[in-house]
C-alpha positions in Angstrom: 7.7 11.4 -7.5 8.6 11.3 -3.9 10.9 9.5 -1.6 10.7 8.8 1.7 12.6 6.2 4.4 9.7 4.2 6.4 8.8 0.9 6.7 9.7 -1.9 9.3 13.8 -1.5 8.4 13.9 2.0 9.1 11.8 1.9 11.9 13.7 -0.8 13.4 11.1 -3.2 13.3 12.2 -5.6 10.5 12.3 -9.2 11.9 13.0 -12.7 10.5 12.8 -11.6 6.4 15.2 -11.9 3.5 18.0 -8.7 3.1 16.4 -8.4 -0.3 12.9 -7.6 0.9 11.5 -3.9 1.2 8.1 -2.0 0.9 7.4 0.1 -2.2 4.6 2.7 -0.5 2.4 3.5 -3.4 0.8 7.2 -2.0 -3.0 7.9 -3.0 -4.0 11.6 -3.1 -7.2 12.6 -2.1 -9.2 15.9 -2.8 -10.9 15.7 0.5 -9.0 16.8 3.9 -7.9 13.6 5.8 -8.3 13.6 9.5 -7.1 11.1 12.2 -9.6 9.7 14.5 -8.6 7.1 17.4 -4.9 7.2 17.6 -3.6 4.6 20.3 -7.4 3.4 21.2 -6.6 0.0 20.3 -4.4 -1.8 23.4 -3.6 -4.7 21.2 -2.8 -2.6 18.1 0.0 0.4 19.1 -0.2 3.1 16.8 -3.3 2.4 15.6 -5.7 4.9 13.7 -8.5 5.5 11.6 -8.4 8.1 8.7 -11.6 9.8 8.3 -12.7 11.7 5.0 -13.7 15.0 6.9 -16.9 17.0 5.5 -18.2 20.1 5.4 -21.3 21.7 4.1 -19.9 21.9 0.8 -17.6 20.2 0.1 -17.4 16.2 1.2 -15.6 12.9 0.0 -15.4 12.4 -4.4 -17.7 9.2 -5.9 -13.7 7.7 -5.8 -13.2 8.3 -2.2 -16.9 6.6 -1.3 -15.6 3.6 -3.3 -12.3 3.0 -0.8 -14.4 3.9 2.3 -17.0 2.9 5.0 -19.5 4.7 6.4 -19.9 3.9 10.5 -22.1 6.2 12.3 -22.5 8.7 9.5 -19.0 9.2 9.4 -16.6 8.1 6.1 -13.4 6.0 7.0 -10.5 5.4 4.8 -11.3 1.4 4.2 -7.9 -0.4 4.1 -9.1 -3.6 2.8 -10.5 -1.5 0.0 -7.1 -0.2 -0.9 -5.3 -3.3 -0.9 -8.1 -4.8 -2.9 -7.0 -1.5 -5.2 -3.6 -2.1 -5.2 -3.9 -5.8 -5.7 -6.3 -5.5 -9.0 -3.6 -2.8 -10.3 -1.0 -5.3 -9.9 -2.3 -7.7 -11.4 -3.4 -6.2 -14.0 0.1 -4.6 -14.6 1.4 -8.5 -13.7 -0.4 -9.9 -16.9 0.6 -6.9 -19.0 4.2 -8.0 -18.4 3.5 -11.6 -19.7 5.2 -12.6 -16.4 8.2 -10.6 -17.0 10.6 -8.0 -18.3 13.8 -7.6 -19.9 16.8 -5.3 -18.5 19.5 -5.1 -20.1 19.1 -8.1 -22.2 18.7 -10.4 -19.0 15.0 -11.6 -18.1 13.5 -11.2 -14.5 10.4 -12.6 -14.2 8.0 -11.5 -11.6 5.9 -13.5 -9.3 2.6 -12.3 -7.1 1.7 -13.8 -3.7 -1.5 -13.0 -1.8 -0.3 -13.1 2.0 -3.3 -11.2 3.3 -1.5 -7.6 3.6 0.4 -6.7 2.4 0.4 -7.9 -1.7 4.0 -9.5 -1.6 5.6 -9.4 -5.7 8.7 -11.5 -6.5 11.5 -10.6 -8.6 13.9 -13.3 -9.6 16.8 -13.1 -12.3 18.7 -16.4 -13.0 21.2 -15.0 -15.0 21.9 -12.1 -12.5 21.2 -14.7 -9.4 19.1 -11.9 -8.1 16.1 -12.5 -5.8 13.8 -9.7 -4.0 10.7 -9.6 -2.6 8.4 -6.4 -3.0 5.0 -5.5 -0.3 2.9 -3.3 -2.2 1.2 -0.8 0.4 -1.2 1.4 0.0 -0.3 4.9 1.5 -1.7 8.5 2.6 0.2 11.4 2.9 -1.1 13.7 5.9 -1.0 17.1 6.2 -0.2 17.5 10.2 
């Protein structure tokens, strides 16, 4: 549904990984406003922000958005280690479904998870084709700023 160029490659940031490596950013909508709290306060960590779930006195974060947040100080935080956990349990879920493969073309390419921490790495291999890539599944929020 939409495209976008980001990730370490187009950022320049791409170090010691395989050519046929890339990030496939899978964007979650949310119905409440998204707000971004702490930018640059960590020294060790450039960039760094949190994503707060803003409230009103009407309106606030859905039953969903509770279950991929935390609450610190009475204010809700997008929890990233919730959306991994997410997009890891979609995956696998999708993984099984495929019986550990599909077919394109005629040709199998079977399809292989790895839990590195973050991000949730799936591998792609075709014999036939002697194609090999590796896929980071992250979890992504588009901002209005």
């Amino acid at each position: 549904k939409e495209v976008y160029f980001g990730g370490s490659f187009f950022d320049g940031l791409k170090l010691a990984s395989t050519s046929q490596e890339f990030d496939l950013n899978l964007v979650f909508e949310f119905k409440s406003s998204i707000g971004i709290e702490g930018l640059n306060s960590h020294s060790s960590k450039p960039n760094f922000a949190y994503l707060e779930l803003l409230q009103g006195i009407f309106f606030g974060p859905t039953k969903s958005e509770r279950k991929l947040s935390f609450e610190n100080e009475g204010v809700i935080f997008l929890s990233p280690v919730k959306l991994f956990e997410l997009v890891q349990s979609a995956a696998d879920r999708s993984i099984s479904n495929l019986n550990g493969g599909v077919y394109i073309s005629g040709k199998e390419y079977k399809v292989k998870k790895e839990y590195v921490g973050a991000p949730f790495t799936l591998f792609v291999e075709c014999e036939e084709d002697n194609f090999e890539c590796e896929i980071d599944l992250v979890p992504s929020v588009s901002l209005e700023i």
